[in-house]
C-alpha positions as CSV (number, residue, x, y, z in Angstrom):
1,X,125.3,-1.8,76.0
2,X,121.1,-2.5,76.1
3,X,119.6,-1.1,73.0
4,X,117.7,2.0,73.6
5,X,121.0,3.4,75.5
6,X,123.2,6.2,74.1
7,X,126.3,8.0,75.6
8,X,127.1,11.5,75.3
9,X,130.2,12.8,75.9
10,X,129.6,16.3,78.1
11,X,131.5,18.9,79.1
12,X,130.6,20.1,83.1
13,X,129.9,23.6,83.1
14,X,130.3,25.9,86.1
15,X,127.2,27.3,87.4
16,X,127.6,30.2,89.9
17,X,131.2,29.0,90.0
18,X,130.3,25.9,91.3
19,X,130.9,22.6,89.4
20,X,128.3,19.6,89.9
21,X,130.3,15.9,91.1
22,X,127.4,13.8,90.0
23,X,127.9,13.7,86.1
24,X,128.9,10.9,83.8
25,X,131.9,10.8,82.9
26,X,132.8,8.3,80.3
27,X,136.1,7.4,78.7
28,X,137.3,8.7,75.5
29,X,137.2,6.0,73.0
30,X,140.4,5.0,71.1
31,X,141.1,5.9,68.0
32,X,143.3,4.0,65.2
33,X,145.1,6.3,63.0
34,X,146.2,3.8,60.4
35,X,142.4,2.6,60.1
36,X,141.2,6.3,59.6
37,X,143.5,6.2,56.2
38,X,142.7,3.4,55.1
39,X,139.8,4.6,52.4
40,X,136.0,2.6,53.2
41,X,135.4,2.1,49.1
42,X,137.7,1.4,46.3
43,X,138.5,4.7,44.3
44,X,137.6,5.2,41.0
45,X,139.5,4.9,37.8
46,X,140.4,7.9,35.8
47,X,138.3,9.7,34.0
48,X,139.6,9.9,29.4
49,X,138.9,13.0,28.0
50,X,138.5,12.8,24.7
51,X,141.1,15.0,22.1
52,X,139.2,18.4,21.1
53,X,139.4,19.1,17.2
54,X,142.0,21.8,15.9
55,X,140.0,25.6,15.6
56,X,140.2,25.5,12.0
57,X,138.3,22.5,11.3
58,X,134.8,24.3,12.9
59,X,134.9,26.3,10.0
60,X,131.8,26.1,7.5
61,X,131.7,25.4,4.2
62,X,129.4,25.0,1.3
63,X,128.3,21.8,0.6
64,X,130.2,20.0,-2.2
65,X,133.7,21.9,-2.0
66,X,136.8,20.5,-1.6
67,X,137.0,19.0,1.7
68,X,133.7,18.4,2.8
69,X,132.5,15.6,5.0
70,X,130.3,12.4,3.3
71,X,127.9,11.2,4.9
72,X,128.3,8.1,7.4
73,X,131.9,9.1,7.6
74,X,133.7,9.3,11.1
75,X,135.7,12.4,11.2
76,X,139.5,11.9,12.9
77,X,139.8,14.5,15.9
78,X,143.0,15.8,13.9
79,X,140.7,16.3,10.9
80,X,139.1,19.5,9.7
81,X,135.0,19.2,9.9
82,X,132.8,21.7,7.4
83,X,129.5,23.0,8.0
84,X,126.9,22.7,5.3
85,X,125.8,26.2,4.4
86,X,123.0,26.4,1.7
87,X,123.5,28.5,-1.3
88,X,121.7,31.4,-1.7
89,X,119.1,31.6,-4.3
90,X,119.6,33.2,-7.8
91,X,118.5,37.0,-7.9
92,X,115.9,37.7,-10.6
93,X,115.0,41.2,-12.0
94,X,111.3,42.0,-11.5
95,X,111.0,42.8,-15.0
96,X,112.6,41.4,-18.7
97,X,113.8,44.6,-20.2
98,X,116.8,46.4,-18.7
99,X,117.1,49.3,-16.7
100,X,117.1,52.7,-18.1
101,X,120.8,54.5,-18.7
102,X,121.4,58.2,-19.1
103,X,123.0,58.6,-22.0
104,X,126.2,60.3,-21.9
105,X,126.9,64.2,-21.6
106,X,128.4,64.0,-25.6
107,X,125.9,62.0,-27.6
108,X,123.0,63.5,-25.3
109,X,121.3,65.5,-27.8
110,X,120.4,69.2,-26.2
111,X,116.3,70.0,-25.4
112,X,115.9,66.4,-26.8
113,X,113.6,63.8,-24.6
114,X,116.7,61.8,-23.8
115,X,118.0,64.7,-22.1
116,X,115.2,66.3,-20.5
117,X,114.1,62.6,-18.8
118,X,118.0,62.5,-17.5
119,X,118.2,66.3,-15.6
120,X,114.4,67.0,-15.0
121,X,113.3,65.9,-12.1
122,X,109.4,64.8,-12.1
123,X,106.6,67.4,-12.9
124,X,104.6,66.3,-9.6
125,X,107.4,67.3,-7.7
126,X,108.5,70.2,-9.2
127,X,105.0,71.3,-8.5
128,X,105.0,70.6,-5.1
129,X,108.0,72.6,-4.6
130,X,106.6,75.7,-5.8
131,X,102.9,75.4,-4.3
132,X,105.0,74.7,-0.8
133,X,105.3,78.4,0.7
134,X,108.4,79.2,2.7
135,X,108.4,78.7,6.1
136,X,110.4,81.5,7.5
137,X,107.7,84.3,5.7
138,X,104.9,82.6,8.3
139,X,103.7,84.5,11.2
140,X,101.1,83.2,14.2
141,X,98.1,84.0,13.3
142,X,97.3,85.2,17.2
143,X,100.6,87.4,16.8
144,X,98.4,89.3,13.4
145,X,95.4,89.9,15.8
146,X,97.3,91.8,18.3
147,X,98.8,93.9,16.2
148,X,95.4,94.4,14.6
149,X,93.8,95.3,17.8
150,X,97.0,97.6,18.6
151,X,96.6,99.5,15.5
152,X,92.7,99.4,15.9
153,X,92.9,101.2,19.1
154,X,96.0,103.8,17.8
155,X,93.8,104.9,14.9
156,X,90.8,106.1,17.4
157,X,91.8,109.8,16.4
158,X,91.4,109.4,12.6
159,X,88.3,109.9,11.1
160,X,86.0,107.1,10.1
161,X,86.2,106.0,6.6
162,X,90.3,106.8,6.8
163,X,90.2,104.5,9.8
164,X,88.5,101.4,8.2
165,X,90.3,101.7,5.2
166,X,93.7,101.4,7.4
167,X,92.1,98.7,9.4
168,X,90.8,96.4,6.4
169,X,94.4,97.1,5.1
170,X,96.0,95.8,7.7
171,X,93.7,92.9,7.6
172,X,94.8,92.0,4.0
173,X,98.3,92.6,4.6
174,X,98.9,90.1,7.4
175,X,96.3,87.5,6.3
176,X,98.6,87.5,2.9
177,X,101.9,87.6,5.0
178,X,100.5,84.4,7.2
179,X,100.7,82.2,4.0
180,X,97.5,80.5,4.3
181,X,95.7,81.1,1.2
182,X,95.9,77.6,0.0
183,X,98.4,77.9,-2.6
184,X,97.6,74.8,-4.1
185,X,94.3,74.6,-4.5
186,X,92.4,76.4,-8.0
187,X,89.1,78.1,-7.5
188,X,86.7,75.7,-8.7
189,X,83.6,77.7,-10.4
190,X,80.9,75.5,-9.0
191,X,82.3,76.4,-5.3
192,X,82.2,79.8,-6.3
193,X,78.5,79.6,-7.2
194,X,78.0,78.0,-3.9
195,X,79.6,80.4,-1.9
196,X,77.2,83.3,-3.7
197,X,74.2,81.1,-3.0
198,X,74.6,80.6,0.5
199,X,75.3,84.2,1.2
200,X,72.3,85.2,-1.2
201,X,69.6,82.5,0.5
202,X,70.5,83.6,4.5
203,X,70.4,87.3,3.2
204,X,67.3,87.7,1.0
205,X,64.3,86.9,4.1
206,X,66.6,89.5,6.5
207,X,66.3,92.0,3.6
208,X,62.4,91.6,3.1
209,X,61.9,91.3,6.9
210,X,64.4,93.9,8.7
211,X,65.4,96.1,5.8
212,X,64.1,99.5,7.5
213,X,66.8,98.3,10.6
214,X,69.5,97.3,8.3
215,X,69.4,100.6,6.8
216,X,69.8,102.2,10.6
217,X,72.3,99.9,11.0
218,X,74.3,100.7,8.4
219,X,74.2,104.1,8.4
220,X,75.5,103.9,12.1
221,X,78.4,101.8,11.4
222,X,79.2,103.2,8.0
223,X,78.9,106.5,8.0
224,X,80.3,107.1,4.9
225,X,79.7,110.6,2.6
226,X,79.2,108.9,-0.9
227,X,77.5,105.2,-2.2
228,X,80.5,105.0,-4.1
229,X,83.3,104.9,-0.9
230,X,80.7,102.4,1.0
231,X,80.2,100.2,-1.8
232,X,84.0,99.9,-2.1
233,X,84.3,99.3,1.0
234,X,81.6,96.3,1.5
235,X,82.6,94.5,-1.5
236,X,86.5,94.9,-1.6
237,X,88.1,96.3,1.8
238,X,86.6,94.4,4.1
239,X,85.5,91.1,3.1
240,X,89.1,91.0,1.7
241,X,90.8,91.9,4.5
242,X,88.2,89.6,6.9
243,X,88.4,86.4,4.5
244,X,91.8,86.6,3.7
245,X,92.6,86.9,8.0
246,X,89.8,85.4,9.4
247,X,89.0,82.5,7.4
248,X,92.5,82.2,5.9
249,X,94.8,82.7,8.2
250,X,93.6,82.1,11.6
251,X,90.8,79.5,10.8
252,X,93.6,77.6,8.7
253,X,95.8,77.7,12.2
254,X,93.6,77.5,15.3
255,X,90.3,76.2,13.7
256,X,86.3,77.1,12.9
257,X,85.6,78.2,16.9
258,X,88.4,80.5,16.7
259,X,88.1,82.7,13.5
260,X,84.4,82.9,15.4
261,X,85.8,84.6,18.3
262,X,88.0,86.7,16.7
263,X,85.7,88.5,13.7
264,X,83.5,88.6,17.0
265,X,86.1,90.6,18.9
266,X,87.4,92.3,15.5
267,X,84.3,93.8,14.8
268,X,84.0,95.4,18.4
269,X,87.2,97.1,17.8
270,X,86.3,98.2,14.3
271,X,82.9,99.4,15.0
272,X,83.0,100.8,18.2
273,X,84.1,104.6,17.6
274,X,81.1,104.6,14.8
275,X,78.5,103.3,17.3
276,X,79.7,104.9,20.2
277,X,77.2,106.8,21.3
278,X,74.4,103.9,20.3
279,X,75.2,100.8,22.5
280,X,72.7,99.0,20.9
281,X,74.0,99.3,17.4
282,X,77.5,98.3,18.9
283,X,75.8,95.1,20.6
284,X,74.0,94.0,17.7
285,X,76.6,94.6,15.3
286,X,78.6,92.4,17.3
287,X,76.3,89.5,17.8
288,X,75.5,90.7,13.5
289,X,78.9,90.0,12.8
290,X,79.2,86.8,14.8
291,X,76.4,84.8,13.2
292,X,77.6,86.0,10.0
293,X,81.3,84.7,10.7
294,X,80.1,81.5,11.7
295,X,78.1,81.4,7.7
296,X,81.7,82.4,6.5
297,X,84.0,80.3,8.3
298,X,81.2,77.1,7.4
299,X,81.4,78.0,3.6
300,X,85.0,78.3,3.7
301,X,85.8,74.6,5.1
302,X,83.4,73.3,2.9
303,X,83.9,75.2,-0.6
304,X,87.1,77.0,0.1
305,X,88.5,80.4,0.6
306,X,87.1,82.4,-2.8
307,X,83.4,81.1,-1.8
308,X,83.5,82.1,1.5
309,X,84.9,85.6,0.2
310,X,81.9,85.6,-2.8
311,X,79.8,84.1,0.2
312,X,80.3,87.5,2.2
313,X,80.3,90.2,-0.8
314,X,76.9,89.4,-1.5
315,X,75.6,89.1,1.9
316,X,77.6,92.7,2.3
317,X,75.7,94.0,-1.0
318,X,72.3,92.6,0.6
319,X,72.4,93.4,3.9
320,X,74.3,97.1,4.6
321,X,74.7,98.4,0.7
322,X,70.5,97.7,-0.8
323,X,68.9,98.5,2.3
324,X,70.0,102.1,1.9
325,X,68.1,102.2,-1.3
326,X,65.0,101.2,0.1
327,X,61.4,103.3,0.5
């Protein structure tokens, strides 16, 4: 056959059921079927695997006990092999002297220090346990100011000074029952003196400059018969009942914007039968009431509740009780 020349062996395929004649044809080759047995490359030999140690003799050991392995020696597949584990180092106390023991319930001596130091717990702690108020006599904050506004507008029929003195009450009561009267911090006398500084420095140039209008004003929204009943109200009733809600309990809660708001919308419902028939009093009690807040809430995040409650007695005595007195 000339190089270059290949045969194919083909199958003739009908084509519109008609078979073409002129293909190739070639014969099948012969085939030898004790040649095609006959393997081309010698096989190869069988493949030793080697004997796997027993289970127990992968288990470890600690170096130097009976029946570990030297080193350099060949280990016998029958034989059991150790692993080297490293012994863990000795534990030392932290300090030389020992550490303490309760004595026992018989030779405890009773009220003695032995004793006390054994059943007491800490003083720290005990003290935290009692400054921490009870969680279950807590009530929202928001939740007080809706029932003050509810019994604000169910008092319209009483007369004035009765009316405020429920109102202020009320103020007092849930600002106690909220629990935010920071139990464990002490009245420090410096902050005290603060407080009382502040309220007297922002209320001494309104005095000298608008005392003829703070006198109208007062008189408008506390129309009280005697000094005595107004002056009981301005320095107990109300800032009590304000500081102990407003800048205790919901400025404790919700923050310095919303005691604001609400001795802003707390003095509209208290003053608003007194100055009824004077929108202007009304309005600028209100916006009165809201700057002064502000002065309140400010002095109580920075000095603590008692200033801010000093802070607005004296601005009450300065701005609504003195004016009266004036020429």
């Amino acid at each position: 056959m000339p190089p270059g020349f290949a045969v194919r062996l083909t199958v003739p395929l009908p084509h519109n059921e008609e078979a073409a004649d002129d293909l190739i044809r070639p014969p099948l080759p012969a085939v030898d079927a004790r040649a095609a047995r006959r393997p081309v490359t010698p096989g190869l030999p069988p493949l030793p695997h080697p004997m796997l140690p027993r289970p127990d003799a992968l288990k470890m050991s600690v170096p130097g006990a009976q029946g570990a392995v030297r080193p350099g020696r060949r280990v016998t597949p029958g034989e059991r092999v150790n692993f080297p584990v490293a012994e863990p180092p000795p534990v030392k106390p932290l300090t030389d002297s020992p550490p303490p023991v309760a004595p026992p319930a018989d030779e405890a001596v009773p009220g003695g220090p032995s004793a006390r130091q054994a059943v007491s717990p800490p003083v720290e702690d005990a003290e935290a346990e009692e400054a921490e108020p009870v969680a279950g006599l807590r009530i929202d904050p928001l939740f007080g100011f809706v029932l003050f506004g509810a019994l604000a507008l169910g008092t319209l029929y009483l007369d004035i000074e009765t009316r405020y003195t429920v109102l202020w009450t009320a103020l007092i009561l849930l600002g106690m029952t909220a629990h935010f009267i920071e139990p464990k911090a002490d009245p420090q006398p410096f902050n005290l003196i603060w407080g009382a500084g502040v309220g007297f420095v922002f209320s001494l140039p309104l005095l000298v400059l608008a005392g003829r209008g703070l006198a109208e004003t007062a008189a408008v929204l506390f129309p009280f018969e005697s000094r005595a009943g107004l002056f009981q109200a301005l320095v107990f009733a109300m800032p009590l009942g304000e500081t102990i809600f407003f800048r205790g309990a919901l400025q404790e809660r919700y923050g310095f914007t919303a005691s604001v708001a609400g001795a802003m919308v707390g003095s509209a419902l208290l003053f608003w039968p007194a100055a009824s028939g004077s929108l202007i009093y009304l309005v600028a009690g209100m916006i009165f009431s809201s700057v002064l807040a502000g002065i309140y809430s400010y002095v109580r995040s920075r000095y603590g509740l008692m200033a801010a409650y000093i802070c607005q007695v004296t601005a009450n005595l300065m701005l609504l009780f003195l004016p009266g007195f004036l020429p």
